[in-house]
C-alpha positions in Angstrom: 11.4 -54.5 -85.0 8.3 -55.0 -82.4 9.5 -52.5 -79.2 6.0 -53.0 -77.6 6.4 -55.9 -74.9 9.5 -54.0 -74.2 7.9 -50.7 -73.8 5.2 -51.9 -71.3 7.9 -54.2 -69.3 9.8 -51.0 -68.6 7.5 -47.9 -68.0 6.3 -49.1 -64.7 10.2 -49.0 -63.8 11.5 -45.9 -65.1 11.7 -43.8 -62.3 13.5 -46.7 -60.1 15.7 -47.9 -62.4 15.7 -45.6 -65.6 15.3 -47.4 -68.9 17.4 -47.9 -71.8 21.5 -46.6 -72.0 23.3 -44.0 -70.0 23.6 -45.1 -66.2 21.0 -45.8 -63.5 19.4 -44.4 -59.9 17.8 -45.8 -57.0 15.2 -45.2 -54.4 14.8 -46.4 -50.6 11.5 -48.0 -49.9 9.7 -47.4 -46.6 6.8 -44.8 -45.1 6.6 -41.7 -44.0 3.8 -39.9 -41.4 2.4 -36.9 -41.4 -0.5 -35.3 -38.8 -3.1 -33.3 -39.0 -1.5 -30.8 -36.4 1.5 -31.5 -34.4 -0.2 -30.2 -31.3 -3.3 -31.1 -29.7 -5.1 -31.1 -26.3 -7.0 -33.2 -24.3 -9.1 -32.5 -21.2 -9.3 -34.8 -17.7 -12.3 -36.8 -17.7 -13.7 -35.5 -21.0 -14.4 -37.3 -24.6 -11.0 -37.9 -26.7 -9.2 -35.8 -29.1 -8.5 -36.9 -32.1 -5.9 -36.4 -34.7 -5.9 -37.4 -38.3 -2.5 -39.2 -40.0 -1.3 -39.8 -43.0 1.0 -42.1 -44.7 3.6 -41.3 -47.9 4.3 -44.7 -49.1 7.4 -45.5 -51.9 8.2 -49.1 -52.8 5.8 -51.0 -50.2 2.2 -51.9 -49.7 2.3 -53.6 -46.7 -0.2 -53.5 -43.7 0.1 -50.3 -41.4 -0.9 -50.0 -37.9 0.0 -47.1 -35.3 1.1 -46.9 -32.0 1.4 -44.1 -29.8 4.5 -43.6 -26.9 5.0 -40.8 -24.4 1.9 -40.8 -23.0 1.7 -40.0 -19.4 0.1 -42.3 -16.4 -3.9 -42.1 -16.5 -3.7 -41.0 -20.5 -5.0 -43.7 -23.6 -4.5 -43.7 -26.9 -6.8 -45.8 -29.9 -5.7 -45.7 -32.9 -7.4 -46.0 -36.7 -4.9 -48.4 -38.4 -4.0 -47.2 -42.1 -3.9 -51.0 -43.2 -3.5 -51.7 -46.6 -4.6 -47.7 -47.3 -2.8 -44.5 -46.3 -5.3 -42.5 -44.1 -5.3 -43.6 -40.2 -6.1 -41.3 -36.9 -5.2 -41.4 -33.2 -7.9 -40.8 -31.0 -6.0 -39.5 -27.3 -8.5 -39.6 -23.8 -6.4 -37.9 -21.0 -8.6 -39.6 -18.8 -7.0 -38.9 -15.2 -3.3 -38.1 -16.8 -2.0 -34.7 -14.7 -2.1 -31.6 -16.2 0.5 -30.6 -18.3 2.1 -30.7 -21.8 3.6 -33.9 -22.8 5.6 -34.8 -26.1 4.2 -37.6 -27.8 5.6 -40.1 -30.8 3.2 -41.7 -33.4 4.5 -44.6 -35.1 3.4 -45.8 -38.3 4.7 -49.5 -39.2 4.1 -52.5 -41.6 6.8 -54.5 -39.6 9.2 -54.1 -42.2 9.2 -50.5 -42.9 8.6 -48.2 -40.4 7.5 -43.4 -39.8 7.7 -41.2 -36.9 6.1 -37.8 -36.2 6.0 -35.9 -33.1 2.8 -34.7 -31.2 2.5 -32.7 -28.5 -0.4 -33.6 -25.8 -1.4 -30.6 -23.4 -3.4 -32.2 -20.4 -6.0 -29.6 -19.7 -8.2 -29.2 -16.9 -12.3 -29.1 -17.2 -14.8 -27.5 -15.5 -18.4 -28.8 -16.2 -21.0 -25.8 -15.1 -23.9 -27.4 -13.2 -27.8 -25.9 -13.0 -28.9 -25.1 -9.8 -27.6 -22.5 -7.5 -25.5 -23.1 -3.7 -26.1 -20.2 -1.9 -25.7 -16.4 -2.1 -21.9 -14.9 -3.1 -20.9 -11.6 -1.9 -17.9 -10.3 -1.6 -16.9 -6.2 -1.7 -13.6 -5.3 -2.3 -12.1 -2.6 -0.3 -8.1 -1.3 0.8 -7.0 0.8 2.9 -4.5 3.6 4.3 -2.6 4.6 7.3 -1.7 8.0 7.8 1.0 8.7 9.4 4.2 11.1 8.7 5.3 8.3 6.4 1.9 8.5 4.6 0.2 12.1 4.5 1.9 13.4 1.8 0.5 10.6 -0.9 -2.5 13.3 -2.3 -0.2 16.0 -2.1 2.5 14.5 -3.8 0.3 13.3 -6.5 -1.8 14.9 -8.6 -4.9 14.9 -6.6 -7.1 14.7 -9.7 -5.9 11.6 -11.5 -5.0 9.7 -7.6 -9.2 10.4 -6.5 -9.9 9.1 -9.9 -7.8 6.0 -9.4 -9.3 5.4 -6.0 -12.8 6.1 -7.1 -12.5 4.1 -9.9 -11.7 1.3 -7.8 -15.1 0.8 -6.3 -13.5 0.2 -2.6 -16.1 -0.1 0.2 -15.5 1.7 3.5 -12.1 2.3 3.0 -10.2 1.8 5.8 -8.1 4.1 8.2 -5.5 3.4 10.1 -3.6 6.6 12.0 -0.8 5.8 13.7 2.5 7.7 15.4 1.9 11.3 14.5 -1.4 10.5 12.5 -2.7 10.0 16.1 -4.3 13.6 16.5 -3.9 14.1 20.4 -0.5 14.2 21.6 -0.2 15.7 25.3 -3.0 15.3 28.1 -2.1 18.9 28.8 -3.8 22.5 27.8 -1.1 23.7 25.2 -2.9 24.7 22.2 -0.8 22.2 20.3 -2.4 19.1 22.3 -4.2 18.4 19.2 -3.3 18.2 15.2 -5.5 16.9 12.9 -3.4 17.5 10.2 -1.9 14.3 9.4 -4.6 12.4 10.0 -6.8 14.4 7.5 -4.3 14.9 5.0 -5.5 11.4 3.5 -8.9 11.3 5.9 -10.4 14.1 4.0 -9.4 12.7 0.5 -11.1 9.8 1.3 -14.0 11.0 2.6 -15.2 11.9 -0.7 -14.8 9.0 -2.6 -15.7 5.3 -3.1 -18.8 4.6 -1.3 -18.0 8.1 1.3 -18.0 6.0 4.1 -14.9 4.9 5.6 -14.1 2.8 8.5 -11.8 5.0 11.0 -9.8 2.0 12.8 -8.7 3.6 15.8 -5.7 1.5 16.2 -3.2 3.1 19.0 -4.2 5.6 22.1 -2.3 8.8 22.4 1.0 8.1 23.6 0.6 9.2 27.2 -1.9 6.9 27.9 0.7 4.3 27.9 3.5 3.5 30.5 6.8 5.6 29.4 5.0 7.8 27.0 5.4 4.8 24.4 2.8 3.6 22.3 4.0 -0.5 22.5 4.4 -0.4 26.2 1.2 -0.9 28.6 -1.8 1.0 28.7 -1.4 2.7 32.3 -5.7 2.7 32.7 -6.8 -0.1 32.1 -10.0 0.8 32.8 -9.6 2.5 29.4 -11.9 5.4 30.7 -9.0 7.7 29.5 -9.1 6.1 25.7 -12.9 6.2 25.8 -12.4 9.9 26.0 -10.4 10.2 23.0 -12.3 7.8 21.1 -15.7 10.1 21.8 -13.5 13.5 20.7 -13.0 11.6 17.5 -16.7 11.1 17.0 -17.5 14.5 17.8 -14.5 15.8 14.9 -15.7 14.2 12.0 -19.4 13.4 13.2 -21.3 16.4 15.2 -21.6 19.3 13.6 -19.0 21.7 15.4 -16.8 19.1 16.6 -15.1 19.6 20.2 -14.0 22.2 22.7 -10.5 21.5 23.9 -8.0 23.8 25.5 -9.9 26.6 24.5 -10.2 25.3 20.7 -12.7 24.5 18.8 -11.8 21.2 16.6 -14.0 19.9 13.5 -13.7 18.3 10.7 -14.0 20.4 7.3 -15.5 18.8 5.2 -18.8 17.4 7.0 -18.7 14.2 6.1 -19.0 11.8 8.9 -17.2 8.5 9.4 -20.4 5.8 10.0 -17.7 2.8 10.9 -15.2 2.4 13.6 -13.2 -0.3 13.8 -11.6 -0.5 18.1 -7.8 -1.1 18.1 -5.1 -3.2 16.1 -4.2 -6.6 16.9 -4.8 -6.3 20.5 -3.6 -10.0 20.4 0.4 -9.0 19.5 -0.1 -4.9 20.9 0.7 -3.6 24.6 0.4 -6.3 26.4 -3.5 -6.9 26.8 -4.8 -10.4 27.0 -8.8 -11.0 25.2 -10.6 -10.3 28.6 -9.1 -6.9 29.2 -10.0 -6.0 25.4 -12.9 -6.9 25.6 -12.9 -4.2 29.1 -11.6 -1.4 26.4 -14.5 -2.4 24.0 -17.1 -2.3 26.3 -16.1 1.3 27.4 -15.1 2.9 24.1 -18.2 1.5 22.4 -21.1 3.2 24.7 -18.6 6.6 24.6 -19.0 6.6 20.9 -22.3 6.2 20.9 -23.1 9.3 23.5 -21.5 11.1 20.6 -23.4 9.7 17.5 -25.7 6.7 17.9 -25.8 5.9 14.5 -22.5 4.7 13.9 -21.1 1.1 13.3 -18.3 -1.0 15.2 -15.7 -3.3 14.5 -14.4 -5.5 16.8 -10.9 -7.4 17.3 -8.9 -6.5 14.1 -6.7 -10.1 15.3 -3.8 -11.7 13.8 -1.5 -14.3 13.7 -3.7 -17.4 14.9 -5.7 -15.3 17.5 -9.1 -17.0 16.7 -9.3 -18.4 20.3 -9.9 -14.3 21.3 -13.4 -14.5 19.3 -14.6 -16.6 22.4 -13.4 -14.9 25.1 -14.7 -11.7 23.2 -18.3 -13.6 22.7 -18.5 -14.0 26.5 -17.2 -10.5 27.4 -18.5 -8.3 24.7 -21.9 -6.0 26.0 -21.7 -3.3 23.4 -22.7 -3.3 20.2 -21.1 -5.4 17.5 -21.5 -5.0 13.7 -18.6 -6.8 12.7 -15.1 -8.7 13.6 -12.1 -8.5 12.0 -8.8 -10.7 11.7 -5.6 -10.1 8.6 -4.3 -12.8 6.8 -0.8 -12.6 5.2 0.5 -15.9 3.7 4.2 -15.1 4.6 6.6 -13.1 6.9 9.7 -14.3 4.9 10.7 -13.5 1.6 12.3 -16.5 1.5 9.0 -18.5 1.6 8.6 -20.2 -1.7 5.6 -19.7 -3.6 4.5 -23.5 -3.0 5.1 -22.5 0.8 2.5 -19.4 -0.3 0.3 -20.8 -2.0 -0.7 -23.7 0.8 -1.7 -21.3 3.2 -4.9 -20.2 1.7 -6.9 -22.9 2.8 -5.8 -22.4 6.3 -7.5 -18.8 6.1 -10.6 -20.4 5.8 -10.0 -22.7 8.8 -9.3 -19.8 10.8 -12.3 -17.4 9.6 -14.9 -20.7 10.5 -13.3 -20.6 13.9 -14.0 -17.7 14.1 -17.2 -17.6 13.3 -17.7 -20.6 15.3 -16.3 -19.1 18.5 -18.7 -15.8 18.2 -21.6 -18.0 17.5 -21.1 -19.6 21.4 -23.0 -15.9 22.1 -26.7 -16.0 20.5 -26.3 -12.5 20.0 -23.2 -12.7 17.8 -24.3 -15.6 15.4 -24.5 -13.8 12.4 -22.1 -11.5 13.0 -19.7 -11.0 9.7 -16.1 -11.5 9.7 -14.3 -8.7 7.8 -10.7 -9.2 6.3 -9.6 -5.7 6.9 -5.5 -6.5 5.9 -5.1 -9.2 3.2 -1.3 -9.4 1.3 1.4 -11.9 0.2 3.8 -10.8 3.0 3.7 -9.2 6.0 7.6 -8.0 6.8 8.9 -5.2 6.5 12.2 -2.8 7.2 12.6 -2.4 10.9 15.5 -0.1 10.1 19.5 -0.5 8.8 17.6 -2.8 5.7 16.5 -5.4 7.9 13.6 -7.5 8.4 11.2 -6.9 11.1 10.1 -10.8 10.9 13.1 -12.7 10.9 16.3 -11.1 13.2 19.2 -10.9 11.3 18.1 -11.3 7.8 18.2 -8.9 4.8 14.8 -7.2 4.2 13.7 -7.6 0.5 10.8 -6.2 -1.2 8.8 -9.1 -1.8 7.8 -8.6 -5.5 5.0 -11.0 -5.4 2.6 -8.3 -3.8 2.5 -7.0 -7.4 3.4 -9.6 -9.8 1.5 -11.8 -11.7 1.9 -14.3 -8.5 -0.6 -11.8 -7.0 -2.8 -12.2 -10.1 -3.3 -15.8 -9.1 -3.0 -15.6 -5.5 -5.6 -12.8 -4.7 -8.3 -14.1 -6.5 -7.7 -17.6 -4.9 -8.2 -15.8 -1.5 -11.2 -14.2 -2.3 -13.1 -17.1 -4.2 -12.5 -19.3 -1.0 -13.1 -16.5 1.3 -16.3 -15.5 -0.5 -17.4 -19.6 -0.5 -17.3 -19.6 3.1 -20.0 -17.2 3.2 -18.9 -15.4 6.0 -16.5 -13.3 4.8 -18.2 -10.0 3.1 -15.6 -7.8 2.8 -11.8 -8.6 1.8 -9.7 -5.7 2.1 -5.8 -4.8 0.2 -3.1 -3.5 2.6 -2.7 -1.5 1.2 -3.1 1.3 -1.3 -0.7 3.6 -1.6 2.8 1.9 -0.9 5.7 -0.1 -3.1 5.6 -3.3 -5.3 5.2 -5.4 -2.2 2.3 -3.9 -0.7 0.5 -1.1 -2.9 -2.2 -1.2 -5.6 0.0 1.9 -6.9 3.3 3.6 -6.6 3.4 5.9 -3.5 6.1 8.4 -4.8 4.1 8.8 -8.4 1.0 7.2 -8.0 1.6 4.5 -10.8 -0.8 2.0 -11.0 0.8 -1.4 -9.9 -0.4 -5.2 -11.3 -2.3 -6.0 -8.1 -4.9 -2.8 -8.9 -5.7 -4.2 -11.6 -6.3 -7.2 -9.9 -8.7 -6.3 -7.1 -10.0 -3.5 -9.9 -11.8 -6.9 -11.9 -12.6 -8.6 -8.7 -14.9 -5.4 -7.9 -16.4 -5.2 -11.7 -16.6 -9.0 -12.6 -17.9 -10.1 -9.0 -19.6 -6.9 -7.0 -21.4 -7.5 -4.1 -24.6 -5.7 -5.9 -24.9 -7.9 -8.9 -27.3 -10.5 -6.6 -24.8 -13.3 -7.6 -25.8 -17.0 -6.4 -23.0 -19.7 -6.4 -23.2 -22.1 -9.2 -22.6 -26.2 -8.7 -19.9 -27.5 -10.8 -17.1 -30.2 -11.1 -13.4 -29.3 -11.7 -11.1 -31.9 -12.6 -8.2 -29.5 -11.4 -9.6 -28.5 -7.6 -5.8 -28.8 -6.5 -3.7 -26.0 -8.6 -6.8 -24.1 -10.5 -9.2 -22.0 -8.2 -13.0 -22.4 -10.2 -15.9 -19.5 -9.2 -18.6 -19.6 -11.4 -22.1 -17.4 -10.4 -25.3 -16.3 -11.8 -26.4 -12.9 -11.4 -30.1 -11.6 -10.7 -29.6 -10.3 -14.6 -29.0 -13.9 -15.7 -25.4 -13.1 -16.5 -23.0 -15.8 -15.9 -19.7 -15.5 -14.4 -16.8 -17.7 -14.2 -13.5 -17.0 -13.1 -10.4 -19.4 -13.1 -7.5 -18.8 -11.7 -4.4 -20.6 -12.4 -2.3 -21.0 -8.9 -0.1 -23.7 -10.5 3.6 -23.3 -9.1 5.9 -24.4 -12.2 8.8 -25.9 -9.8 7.4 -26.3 -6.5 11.2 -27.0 -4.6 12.4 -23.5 -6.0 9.7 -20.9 -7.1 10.5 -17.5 -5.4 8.2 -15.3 -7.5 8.5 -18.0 -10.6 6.3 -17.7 -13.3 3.8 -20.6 -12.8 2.6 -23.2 -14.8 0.8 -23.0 -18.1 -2.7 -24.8 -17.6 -5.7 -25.0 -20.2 -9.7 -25.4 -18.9 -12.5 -26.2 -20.7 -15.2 -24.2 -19.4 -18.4 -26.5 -20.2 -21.5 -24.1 -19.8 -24.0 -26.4 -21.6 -26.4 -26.8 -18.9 -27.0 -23.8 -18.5 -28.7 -22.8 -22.0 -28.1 -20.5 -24.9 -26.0 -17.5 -24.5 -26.2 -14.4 -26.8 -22.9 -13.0 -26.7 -20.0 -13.4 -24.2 -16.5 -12.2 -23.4 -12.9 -13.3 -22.0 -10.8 -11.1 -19.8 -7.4 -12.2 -18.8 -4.8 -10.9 -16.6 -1.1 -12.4 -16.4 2.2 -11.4 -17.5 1.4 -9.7 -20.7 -1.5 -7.1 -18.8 -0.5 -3.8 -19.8 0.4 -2.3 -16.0 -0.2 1.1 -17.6 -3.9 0.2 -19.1 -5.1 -2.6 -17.9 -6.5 -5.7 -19.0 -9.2 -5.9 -22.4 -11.7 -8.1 -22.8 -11.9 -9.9 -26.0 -15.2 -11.5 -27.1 -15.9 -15.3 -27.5 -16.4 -15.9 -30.9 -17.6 -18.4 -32.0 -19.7 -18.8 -28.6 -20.3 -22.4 -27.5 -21.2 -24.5 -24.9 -17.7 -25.3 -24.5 -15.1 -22.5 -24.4 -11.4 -23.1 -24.0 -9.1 -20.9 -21.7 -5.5 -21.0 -22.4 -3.8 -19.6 -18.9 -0.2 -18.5 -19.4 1.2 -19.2 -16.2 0.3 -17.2 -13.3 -3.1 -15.7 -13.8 -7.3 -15.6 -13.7 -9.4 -15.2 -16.5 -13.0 -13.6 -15.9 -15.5 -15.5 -18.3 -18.8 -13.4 -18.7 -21.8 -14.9 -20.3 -24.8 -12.7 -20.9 -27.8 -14.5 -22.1 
């Protein structure tokens, strides 16, 4: 019996149909798609990403092609058609598609039969890093205290080793000091021996004295209390002269600067440590305080100023310390002012409601550089005062506070709550915002916290236990990454992302390269209170600038060990183009040393 015709009909059809006797199967034809990744990302304005497919096919042999759905407006997709074969790609440009992560569908069809996989497209954001330099970028990093009853005990309550260390370790320049109620040192015009106490005042004076750069600036930001109508420092100044307050602003010079300090009622007062103070800054917002308009402060300057000086001639001023839109003062000041001027001040807080989204928040920060180049502006009307620098003595998220009972000293009526975005990773984002487009400005030199030792909305750490808080951190890499002694020069670049993503790049005088992103992206614009953000990816594209030897990625965001601190991991395998994954709320610190 010949089986072989047979044998050769039915071996191509044994696994869809079995052969011979004993009962039969069946199998569906069609395709099935598989990809190289199921992730992938593509960056604004930058070549396209591609991703490899491939095809499983069972009982056909049609033509395949692929298409692509899901992408979002501004995004393309081309595709590598399989055809009569089973290997194809997708090749994704994000082209000006938003920011973002997207889920994607490839389809893989011969019209009859048809696969699916998923992919998921994150939209990142690039920065291209041009040759070149723009200008000089110098920024120092300071914060500040105000002692006061509420305040003096922070060294003593703290171990006064590890809280100096803290503070030293944070670089600050010319810390600054604000005494206030009983931290102002003269309290009667009369001879009692009690007229004056230094001892809140130096209870966090003389601390600071000895650290950071040993050269704090002393704001002297209220007059004894009888030098105002009622005995009440936030009525009127009954002199308005300000003879009176010159007095007591010399005795202050004469404390901590002139070896022996002052004779008063048959005391001798003097600072014990030695150490002078070199800056003085001349009262606080006089724009919102007692009553005084900008021409009678600029009468208090111009007598407080030449007093000081009589004292010690070395030392440096301060002027306005103004708030809450008072640029217009700067030019009543320029056309006053006859003393000596070193620098003017203003504060810049983002919110007085805790209410304020972190959309609301965000959008303010270029408004602080509005008002700092009015400034500027306005002082420039005076020759003289031209290139006078504008300080940022108090710098936070929020400015309320408790008036008393729990409520808020901003908004009558309403709850006071601790704004936790003074600490959170918000402030990660936020901070470094403020200071890249203060710093840009090129007027701004010195950005200080307000301030140090307080709670999670205000402090860089924990008054009652001197924990370190989220926002030391912060300003901590602001003063190592960016110090105003490195000789940095602004580098020229293009961001696609110039809206949510805050780009500084600089070269140092070393030939160091520094690049720091930070992600400002609010995840739900209509609803964010202290939300977490929105994740954002950049390619950092460094290839004009050379060859690098070695290089490094810091990070801080919601994972930064509060405790420790952030750690810097190398970039490995180091290229001209480095990706930066940003988990929400953050800034990374790229470092490229050549």
């Amino acid at each position: 019996m010949k089986i072989t015709k047979f044998a050769v009909v039915c071996a191509p059809l044994l696994l869809a149909l079995g052969c011979g006797g004993g009962g039969s199967s069946s199998t569906v034809s069609g395709i099935s798609l598989s990809l190289a990744s199921n992730s992938t990302v593509a960056f604004q304005g930058q070549p396209a990403v591609t991703v490899n497919a491939t095809l499983t096919r069972t009982g056909t042999t049609g033509s395949v092609t692929l298409g692509v759905t899901g992408l979002p407006q501004g995004a393309t997709a081309a595709t590598q058609a399989p055809g009569a074969g089973n290997s194809g790609s997708v090749a994704i440009s994000a082209g000006t598609a938003a920011a973002g992560t997207y889920p994607l569908t490839v389809t893989a069809s011969d019209g009859t039969y048809s696969g699916t996989a998923g992919l998921s497209l994150t939209v990142g954001a690039a920065a291209v890093i041009a040759s070149g330099t723009n200008g000089p970028f110098s920024v120092a990093m300071s914060t500040a205290f105000q002692p006061a009853e509420w305040d003096d005990a922070y060294f003593t309550l703290n171990p006064q080793a590890s809280t100096l260390t803290n503070l030293n370790n944070l670089g600050p320049h010319h810390i600054r000091l604000q005494g206030v109620s009983e931290g102002v040192p003269q309290g009667s015009a009369g001879t009692t021996s009690t007229a004056w106490n230094f001892s809140v005042l130096d209870a966090i004076v003389q601390p600071v004295l000895g650290v950071g750069d040993h050269s704090p600036e002393f704001q002297i930001a209220k007059a004894p209390p009888f030098m105002y109508t009622g005995n009440d420092s936030s009525n009127t100044f009954t002199d308005l002269t300000f003879a009176q307050f010159a007095g007591y602003a010399q005795s202050l010079v004469e404390y901590y600067n002139v070896a022996g300090g002052f004779m008063a009622n048959g005391n001798t007062y003097a600072s014990p440590s030695g150490l002078p103070v070199t800056w003085w800054g001349i009262y606080n917002e006089p724009s919102i305080n007692n009553s005084l308009d900008a021409t009678q402060y600029s009468t208090m300057y111009n007598a407080l100023v030449p007093a000081m000086q009589s004292a010690d001639p070395t030392i440096k001023f301060v002027g306005l310390e103004m708030c809450c839109g008072s640029e217009d003062w700067a030019l009543t000041f320029a056309s006053n002012v006859t003393a000596q001027v070193d620098a003017v001040a203003s504060h810049y807080y983002s919110s007085c409601d805790q209410l304020d989204s972190d959309a609301t928040v965000m959008a303010t920060v270029p408004g602080f550089v509005t008002s700092v180049q009015t400034i500027h502006s306005n002082l420039s009307t005076n020759p003289a005062l031209t290139n006078t620098p504008v300080w940022v003595t108090e710098n936070n998220v929020n400015a309320d506070y408790d008036a008393g009972n729990g409520m808020s000293a901003c908004n009558p009526g309403q709850t006071f709550v601790t704004d936790l975005r003074g600490s959170s990773p918000f402030f990660a984002a936020w901070r470094p915002y403020v200071f890249s487009q203060f710093g840009k400005t090129g007027l701004v030199p010195m950005l200080y916290h307000w301030d140090y030792d307080a709670d999670p909305q205000f402090g860089e750490v924990n008054y009652n236990n001197g924990a370190l808080q989220l926002s030391y951190w912060v300003d901590y890499e602001l003063g190592q990454m960016l110090p105003p002694t490195a000789g940095s020069q602004l580098l020229p670049y293009t961001a696609a992302d110039s809206a949510e993503l805050e780009t500084l790049p600089v070269i140092n005088s070393d030939g160091s390269v520094v690049i720091m992103v930070a992600n400002h992206t609010v995840n739900n614009p209509a609803t964010d209170n202290n939300g977490p953000g929105a994740p954002r990816t950049v390619l950092v594209d460094v290839s004009a600038l050379g060859n690098f030897s070695s290089g490094s990625l810091l990070t801080i965001d919601l994972n930064t060990s509060v405790s420790t601190g952030p750690v810097a991991a190398p970039v490995t395998p180091l290229t001209p183009q480095i990706t930066i994954p940003l988990n929400g709320y953050s800034v990374a610190f790229l470092t490229l040393t050549p």
